[in-house]
C-alpha positions in Angstrom: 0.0 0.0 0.0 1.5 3.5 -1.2 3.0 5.7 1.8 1.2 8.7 0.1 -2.3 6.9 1.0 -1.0 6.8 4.9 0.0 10.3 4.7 -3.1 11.2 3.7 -5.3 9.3 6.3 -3.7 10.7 8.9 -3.7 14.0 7.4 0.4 14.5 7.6 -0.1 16.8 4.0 -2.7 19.2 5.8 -1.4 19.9 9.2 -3.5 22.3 10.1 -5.4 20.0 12.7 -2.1 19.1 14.6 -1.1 23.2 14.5 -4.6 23.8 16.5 -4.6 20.7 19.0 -1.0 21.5 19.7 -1.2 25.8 20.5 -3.4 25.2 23.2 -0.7 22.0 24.3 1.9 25.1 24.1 0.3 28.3 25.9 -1.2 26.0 28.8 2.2 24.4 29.5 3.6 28.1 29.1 0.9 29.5 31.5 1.1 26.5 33.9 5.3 27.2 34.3 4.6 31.3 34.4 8.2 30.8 32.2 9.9 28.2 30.0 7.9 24.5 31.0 10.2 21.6 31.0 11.9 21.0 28.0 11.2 17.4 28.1 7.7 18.1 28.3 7.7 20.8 25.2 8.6 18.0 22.9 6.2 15.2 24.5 3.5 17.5 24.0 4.5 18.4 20.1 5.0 14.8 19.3 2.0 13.7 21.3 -0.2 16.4 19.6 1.1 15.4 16.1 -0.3 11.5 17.0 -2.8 12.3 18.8 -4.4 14.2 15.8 -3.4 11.5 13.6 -5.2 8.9 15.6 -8.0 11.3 15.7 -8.4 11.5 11.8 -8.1 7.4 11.9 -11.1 7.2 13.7 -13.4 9.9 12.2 -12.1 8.3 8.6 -13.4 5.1 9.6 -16.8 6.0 10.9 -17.7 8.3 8.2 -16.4 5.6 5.3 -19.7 5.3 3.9 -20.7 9.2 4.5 -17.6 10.1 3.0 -18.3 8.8 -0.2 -21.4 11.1 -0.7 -19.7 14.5 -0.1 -17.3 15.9 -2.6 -14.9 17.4 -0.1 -14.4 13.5 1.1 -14.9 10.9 -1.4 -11.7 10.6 -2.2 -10.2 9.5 1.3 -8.3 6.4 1.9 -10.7 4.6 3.3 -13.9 5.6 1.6 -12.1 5.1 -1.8 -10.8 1.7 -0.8 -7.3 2.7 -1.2 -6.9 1.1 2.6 -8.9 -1.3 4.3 -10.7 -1.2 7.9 -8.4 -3.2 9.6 -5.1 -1.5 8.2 -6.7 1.5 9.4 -7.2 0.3 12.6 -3.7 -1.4 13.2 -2.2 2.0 12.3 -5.0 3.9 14.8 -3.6 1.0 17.6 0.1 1.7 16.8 -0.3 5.8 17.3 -1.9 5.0 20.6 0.5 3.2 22.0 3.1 5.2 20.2 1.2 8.4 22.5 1.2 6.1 25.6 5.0 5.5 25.6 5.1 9.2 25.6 2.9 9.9 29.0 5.3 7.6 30.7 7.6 9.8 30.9 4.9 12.5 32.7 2.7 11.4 35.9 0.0 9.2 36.3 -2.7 11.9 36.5 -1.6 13.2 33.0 -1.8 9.5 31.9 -5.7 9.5 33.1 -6.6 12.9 31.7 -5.3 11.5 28.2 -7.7 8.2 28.8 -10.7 10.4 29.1 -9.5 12.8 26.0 -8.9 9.8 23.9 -12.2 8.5 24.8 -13.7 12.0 23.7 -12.0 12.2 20.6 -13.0 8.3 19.6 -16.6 9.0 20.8 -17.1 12.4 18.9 -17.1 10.9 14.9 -20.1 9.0 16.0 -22.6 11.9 17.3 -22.4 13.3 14.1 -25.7 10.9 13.9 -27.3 11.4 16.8 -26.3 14.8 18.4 -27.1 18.5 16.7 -23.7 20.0 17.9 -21.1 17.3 17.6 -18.6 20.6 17.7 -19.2 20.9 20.9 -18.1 17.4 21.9 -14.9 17.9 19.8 -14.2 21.4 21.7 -14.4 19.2 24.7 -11.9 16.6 23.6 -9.8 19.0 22.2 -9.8 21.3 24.9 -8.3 18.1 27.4 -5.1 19.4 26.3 -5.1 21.8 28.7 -5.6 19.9 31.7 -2.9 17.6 30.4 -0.3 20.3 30.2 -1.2 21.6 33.4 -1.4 18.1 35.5 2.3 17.0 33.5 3.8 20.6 34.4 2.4 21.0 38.2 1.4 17.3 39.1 -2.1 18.9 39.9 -4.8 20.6 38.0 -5.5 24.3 39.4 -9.2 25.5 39.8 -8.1 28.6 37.6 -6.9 26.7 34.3 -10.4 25.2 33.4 -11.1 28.7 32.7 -8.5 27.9 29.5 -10.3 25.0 29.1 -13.7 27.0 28.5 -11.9 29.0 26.5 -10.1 26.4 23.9 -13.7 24.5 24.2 -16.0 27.5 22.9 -12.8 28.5 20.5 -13.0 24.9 19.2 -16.8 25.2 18.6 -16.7 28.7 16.4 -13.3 27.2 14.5 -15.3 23.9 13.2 -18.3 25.5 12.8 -16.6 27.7 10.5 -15.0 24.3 8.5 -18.9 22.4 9.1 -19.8 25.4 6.5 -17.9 23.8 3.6 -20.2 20.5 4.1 -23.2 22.0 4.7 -25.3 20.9 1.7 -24.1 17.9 1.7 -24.6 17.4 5.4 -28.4 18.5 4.8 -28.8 15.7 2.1 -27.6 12.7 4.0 -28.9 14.0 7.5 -25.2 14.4 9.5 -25.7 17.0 11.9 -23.3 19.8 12.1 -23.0 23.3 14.9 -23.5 25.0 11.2 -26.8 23.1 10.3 -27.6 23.6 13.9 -27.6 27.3 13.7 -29.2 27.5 10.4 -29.6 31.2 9.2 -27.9 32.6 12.3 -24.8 30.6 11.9 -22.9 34.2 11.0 -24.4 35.4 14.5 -23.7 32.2 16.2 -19.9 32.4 14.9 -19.4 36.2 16.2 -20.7 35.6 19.5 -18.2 32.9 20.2 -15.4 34.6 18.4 -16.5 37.9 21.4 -16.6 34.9 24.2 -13.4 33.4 23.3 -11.8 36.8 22.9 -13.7 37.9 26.5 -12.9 34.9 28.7 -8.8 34.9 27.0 -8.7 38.4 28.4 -10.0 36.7 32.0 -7.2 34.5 31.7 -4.7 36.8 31.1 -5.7 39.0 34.3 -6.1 35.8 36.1 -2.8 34.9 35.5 -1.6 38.2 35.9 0.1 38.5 32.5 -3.0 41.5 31.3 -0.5 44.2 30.7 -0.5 46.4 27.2 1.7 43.9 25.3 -1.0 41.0 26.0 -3.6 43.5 25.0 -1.8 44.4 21.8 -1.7 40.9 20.9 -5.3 40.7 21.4 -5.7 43.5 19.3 -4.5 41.5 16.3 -6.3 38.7 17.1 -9.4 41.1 16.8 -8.5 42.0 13.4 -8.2 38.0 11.9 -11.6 37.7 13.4 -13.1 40.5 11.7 -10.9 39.2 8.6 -13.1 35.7 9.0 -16.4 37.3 9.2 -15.4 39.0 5.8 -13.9 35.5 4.3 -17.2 33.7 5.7 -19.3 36.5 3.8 -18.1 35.4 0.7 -19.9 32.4 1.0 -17.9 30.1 -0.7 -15.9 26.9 -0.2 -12.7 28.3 -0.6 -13.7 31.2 1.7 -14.4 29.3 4.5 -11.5 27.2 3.8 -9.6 30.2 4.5 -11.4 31.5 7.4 -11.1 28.2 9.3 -7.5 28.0 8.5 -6.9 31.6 9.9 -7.4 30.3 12.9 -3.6 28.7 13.1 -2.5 32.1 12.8 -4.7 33.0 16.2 -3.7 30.0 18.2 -0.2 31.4 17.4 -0.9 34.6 18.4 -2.2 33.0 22.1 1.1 31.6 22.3 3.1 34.3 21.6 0.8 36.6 24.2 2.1 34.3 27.2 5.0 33.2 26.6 7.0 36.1 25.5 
């Protein structure tokens, strides 16, 4: 079987996924030091984002294979187009587990049970698409475990204070894949998948500014919580102000490509977290 079809089932040629699992990794391990984390623990968590995504895209490939097929954006996958098989899949998706669990092993056991739960999440979520009319929601959820992972592998505990990051990356999570549940939304509405963007219907444009205000609103929190709100941290918020303003105009358009773009902005906004607390 041809590398190139692995590389694209776990998504290795569009990395975008791993960039937005792994900011949130970066600026709660920088917030839950107040400095430089542990080095050791920098790369666990680049690696371990970087499989853990992969894993992640295992799974949803597997139990969308036969709603893949009948949305353009997807029929061409590995595993909807037959290129690789169920079982392959899964004996790669069993490998990058363990792979991730070697990796915890050098943290603490209460990081190792926090990733048990957020791999649960992220296994679960591909499945609600049936079933539940914001499946966004449960992958801000999984996603968002990051946090408490960084936190418990950097101070051995999990403060009251960080789930307020957690919120954060959660409702962040939501307004980023709503964005991207845009590009499948006629398609979505033919073979009844639900989707935050079907959810929201005609005020999906609202529903996507008000989370872009709440994640701005409750990042600010965090930064005065953590006693890093000075006019540097502001300034950085500034511009992250501007990319969401930048989105509303891309999601305007109303196109595929547009919203392609939109969603993808958001790299640039996780980066801009990072660089807010940890320089």
């Amino acid at each position: 079987m041809s590398v190139i079809h692995y590389i694209a089932l776990i998504r290795l040629n569009k990395p975008i996924g791993i960039f937005l699992l792994l900011w949130p990794c970066l600026f709660s391990l920088w917030l839950a030091a107040d400095g430089i984390p542990d080095i050791h623990l920098i790369i666990i968590f680049i690696v371990g984002a970087a499989i853990m995504r992969s894993a992640g895209c295992i799974i949803n490939d597997i139990a969308d294979k036969n709603i893949d097929i009948h949305v353009w954006r997807t029929q061409d996958r590995p595993i909807a187009s037959g290129k690789i098989t169920t079982t392959q899949a899964y004996m790669l998706f069993t490998i990058l587990v363990a792979t991730g669990a070697v990796l915890l092993l050098f943290t603490n056991l209460l990081t190792f049970m926090v990733a048990i739960v957020a791999l649960l999440s992220a296994t679960i979520y591909p499945f609600t698409k049936r079933f539940f009319a914001v499946p966004q929601f449960i992958l801000g959820i999984s996603f968002a475990f990051s946090v408490p992972m960084a936190f418990a592998a950097q101070l051995g505990h999990i403060p009251i204070h960080s789930w307020l990051v957690y919120i954060m990356v959660v409702v962040w999570t939501i307004m980023y894949d709503t964005i991207y549940a845009l590009c499948d939304l006629e398609d979505d509405k033919k073979i009844s998948i639900h989707s935050s963007a079907k959810f929201f219907g005609q005020y999906v444009h609202l529903a996507i500014t008000t989370m872009q205000l709440l994640t701005l609103a409750i990042w600010i929190l965090v930064l005065f919580t953590f006693n890093i709100l000075n006019n540097y941290s502001l300034s950085i918020s500034l511009l992250i102000i501007l990319l969401f303003i930048y989105q509303n105009y891309l999601i305007k358009q109303n196109s595929t490509k547009s919203f392609l773009q939109a969603f993808k902005s958001n790299n640039i906004v996780g980066l801009l977290f990072f660089i807010s607390v940890s320089l």
